[in-house]
VEXSENU-58153 format. One record per residue (C-alpha): x, y, z. Coordinates in steps of 0.02 Angstrom, whole numbers. Each point is the difference from the previous one (the first is absolute). Layout:
N
        X        Y        Z
        X        Y        Z
...
***
This chain:
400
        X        Y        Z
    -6842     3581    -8302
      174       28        4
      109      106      113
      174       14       -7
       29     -180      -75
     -119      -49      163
     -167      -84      -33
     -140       96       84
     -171      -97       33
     -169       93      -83
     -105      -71      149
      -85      144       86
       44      -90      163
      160      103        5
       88       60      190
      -71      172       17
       82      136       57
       28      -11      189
      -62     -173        7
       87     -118      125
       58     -172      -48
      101     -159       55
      113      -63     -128
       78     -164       10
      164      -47      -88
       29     -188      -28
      149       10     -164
      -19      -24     -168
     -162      -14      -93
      -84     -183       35
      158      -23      160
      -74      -90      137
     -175      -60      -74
       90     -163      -65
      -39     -100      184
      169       31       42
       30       22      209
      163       75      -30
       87      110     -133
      104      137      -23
      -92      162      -40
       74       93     -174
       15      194       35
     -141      110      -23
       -6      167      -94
     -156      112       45
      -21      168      -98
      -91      141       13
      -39      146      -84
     -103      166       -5
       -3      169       53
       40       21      186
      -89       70      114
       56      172       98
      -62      119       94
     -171      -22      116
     -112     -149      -44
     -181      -34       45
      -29     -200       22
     -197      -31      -13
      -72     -110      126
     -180     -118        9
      -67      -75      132
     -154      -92      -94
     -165      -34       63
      -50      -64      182
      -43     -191       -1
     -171      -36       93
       64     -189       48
      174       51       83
      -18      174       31
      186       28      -76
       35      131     -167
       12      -94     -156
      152       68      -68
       83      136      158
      177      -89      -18
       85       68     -130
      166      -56      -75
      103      151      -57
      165        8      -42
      151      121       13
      -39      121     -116
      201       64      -20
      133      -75      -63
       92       10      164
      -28      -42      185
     -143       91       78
      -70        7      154
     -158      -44       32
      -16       26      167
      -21      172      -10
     -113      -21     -147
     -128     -107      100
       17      119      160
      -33      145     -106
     -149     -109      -86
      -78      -56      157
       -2      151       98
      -86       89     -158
     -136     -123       -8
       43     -105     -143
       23     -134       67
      -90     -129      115
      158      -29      105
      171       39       44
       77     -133      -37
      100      -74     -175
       31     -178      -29
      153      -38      -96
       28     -176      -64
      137     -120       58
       70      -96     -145
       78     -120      158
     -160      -40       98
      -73     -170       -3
       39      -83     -196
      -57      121      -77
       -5      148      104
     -137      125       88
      -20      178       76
       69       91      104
     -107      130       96
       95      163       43
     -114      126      115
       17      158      -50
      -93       69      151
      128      121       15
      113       62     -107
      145     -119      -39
       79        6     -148
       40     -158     -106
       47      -25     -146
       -5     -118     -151
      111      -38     -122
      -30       30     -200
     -136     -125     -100
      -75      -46      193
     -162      -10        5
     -128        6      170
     -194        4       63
      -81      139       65
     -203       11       50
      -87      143      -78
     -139      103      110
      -80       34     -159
      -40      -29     -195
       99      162      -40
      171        9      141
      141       41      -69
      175      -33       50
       99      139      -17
      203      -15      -28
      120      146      -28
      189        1      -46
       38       35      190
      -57     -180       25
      155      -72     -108
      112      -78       95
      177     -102      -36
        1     -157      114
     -137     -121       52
      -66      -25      173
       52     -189       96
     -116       16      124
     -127     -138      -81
      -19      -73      152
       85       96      132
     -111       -4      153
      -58      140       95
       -5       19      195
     -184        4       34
     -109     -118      -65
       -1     -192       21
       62      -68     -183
      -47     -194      -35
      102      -78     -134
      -37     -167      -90
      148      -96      -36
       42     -174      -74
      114     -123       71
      144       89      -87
      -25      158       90
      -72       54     -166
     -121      158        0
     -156      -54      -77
     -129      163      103
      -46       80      119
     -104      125      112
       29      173      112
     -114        3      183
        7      196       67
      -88       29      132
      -66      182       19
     -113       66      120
      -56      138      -95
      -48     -129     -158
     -137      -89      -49
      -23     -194      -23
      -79       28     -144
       86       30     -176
       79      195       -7
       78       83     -104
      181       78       82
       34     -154      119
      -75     -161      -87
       67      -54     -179
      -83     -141     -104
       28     -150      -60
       65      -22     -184
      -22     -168      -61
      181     -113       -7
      -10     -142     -148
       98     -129      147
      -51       40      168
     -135      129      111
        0       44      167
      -81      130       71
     -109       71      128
     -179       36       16
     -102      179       50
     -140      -18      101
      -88       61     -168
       54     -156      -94
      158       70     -108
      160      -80      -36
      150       88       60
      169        6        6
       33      133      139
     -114       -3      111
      -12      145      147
     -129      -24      122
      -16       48      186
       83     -141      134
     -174      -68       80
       16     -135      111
     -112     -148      -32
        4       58     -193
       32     -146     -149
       42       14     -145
      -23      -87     -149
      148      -57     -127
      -11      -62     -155
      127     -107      -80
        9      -61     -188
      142     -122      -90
       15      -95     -167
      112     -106       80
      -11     -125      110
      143       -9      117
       57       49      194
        9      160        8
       66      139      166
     -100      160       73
      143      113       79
      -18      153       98
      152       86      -65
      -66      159      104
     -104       -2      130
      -57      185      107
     -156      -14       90
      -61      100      123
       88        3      205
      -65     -171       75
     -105      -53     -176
      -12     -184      -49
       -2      -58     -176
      -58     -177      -41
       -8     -104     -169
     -155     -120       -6
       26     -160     -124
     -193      -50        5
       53     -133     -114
      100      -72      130
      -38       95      150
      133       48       36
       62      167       98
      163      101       -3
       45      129       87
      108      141     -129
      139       74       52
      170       66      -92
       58     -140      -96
     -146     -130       32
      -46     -112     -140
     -143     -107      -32
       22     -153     -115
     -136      -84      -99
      -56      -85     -154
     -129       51     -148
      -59     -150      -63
     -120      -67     -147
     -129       29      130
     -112      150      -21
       21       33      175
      182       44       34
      -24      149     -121
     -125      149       -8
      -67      113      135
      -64     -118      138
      179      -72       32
       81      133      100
      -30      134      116
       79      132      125
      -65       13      179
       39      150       99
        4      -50      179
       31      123      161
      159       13      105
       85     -110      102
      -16        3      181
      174      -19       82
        4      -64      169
      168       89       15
       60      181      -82
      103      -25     -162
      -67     -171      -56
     -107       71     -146
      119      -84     -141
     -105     -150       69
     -129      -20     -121
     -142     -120       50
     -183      -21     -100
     -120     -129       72
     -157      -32     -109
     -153      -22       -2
      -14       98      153
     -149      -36       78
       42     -201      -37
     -104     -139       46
       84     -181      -46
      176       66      -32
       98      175      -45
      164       21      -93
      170       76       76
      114       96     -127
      157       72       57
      140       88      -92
      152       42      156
      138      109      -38
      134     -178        8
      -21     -174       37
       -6      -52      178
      -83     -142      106
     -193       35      -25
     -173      -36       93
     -159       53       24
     -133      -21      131
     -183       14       33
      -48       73      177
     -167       34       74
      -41      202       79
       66      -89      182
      172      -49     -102
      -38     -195       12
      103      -72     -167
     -128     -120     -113
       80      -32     -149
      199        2      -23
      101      -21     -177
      188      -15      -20
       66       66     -140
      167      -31        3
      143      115      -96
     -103      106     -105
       -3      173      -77
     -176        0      -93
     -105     -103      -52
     -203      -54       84
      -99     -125      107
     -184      -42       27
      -60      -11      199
     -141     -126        3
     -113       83       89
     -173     -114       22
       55      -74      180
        6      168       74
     -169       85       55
      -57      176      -92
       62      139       86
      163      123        7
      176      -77       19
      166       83      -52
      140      -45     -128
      180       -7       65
      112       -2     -130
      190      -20       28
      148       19      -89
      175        7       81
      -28      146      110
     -140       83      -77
     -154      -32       29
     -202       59      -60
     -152      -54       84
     -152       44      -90
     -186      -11       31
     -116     -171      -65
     -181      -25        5
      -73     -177        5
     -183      -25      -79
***
């Protein structure tokens, strides 16, 4: 059919009403499928036309049928779009939604054209009420609490200019970003740590995981789910599990671009690949590689390790951060360190009378780790010295 001189396809498979979309532009009809690498893109004219919509809208949610193999909802993400012709904010729209039981979670994830190649979500908690707000023809994910939630927007929720807080980082959670050599955003996770929340998957503090076509990382509940904020209590001895997915095969960065944990806390990132440790701190980044080799990818690669204060020998030496594992060791245990600046470092192995058995000089250093062979020393209790500079920790090792 024919609609104002524009050809209009007869395939049922129309965009419904409210239906969220991405929509790529590439030029001209047939520009850029000729094997070309390079070319210069012709302008692009996209129309629309209807009736628009006014006044209070009702935006029909499903969240499918429960899976019996993964224990996820088939279909509880749903892509919805701005239903006005004019910034809104959704925000306030998913606050609303959540605290009225429509949805699973407070939280909207909002898609970042500028994220990996092709880009990903954003998650944006909504476990308060913040507003934000999109900008016209934007579309987002929300998860539905049931076959029949609505989302409800009003014409109070117009608004007249976009929020640019994509990825502006809040004060109190521990936010891991993946990044490629270029400094290049490909994804990333928020760690809150709550102690009156749950380490399994909730509703106000925890937001899923929508899938990314480039690149997944995420944290796991204790009940198995994928997530993308995850608020737990801070338990010492705790892990947990990461998962990490690419298409690509290249070096890749983990950065703590935030990091608030609780007074004295220790956060560490496991490479079992490698096995390697790193102690997180503001700033701290972890470099590594995903490979052709099943193993650099998926969810047995990485974890986090939540390990108990420091014990200063000295008042005011906290921002001395030192993580021995395994602890008990029997043939050797591993030394990670992350100092406030670089300074001449060592670290010694004492027995309970203060006799020194092993000694390691370190040089310069700021962070970084050693392994203490351990097998010529008999099983007991000795103590770690650690110094850097003028601060110093001394923690407790057992020998099996």
């Amino acid at each position: 059919s024919t609609a104002a001189g524009v050809h209009v396809s007869a395939d049922s498979n129309l965009v419904h009403r409210f239906q969220g979309f991405r929509l790529f532009f590439r030029g001209s009809k047939g520009e850029g499928l000729t094997g070309s690498t390079t070319y210069t893109i012709d302008p692009v004219t996209v129309r629309q036309w209807g009736s628009v919509n006014q006044g209070t809208l009702d935006m029909k949610l499903q969240k499918g049928s429960l899976t019996s193999t993964t224990g996820a909802y088939l279909q509880d993400y749903n892509q919805k779009s701005n239903p006005y012709p004019s910034p809104v904010d959704i925000g306030t729209v998913v606050y609303n939604a959540y605290t009225s039981g429509q949805l699973a979670q407070a939280a909207v994830y909002v898609w970042n054209p500028y994220a990996a190649t092709a880009g990903g979500f954003v998650t944006v908690s909504e476990s308060t009420l913040t507003p934000y707000v999109i900008a016209a023809n934007s579309s987002y994910q929300v998860r539905a609490a049931n076959n029949n939630s609505v989302l409800i927007f009003n014409e109070s929720n117009k608004a007249t200019t976009p929020s640019i807080e994509l990825l502006k980082e809040t004060s109190d959670v521990v936010t891991l970003n993946v990044y490629d050599m270029d400094n290049h955003f490909w994804d990333g996770m928020k760690l809150k740590f709550n102690a009156d929340a749950k380490d399994v998957e909730e509703g106000r503090g925890d937001a899923g995981k929508p899938v990314n076509p480039d690149m997944n990382f995420y944290s796991w509940s204790a009940d198995h789910h994928p997530l993308s904020i995850d608020s737990r209590p801070f338990e010492e001895g705790k892990v947990i599990p990461l998962g990490i997915t690419s298409n690509y095969n290249q070096d890749f960065v983990i950065r703590a671009d935030n990091f608030s944990v609780p007074s004295g806390g220790v956060v560490y990132l496991h490479d079992k690949y490698l096995g390697k440790y790193t102690l997180l701190d503001q700033g701290v980044e972890y470099r590594f590689s995903i490979t052709k080799d099943a193993a650099t990818q998926g969810d047995n690669r990485f974890e986090l390790g939540l390990a108990p204060a420091n014990a200063p020998v000295a008042a005011g030496q906290s921002n001395l951060k030192v993580l021995m594992v395994p602890n008990p060791a029997s043939s050797g245990v591993t030394v990670t360190f992350n100092a406030p600046e670089s300074a001449k470092t060592t670290v010694r192995v004492l027995t309970v009378e203060g006799v020194c058995v092993v000694t390691q000089d370190l040089g310069i250093q700021q962070n970084g780790s050693i392994t203490l062979p351990l097998d010529n020393l008999a099983s007991g209790v000795y103590m770690v010295e650690f110094t850097s500079g003028d601060k110093k920790v001394v923690q407790r090792l057992v020998k099996e």
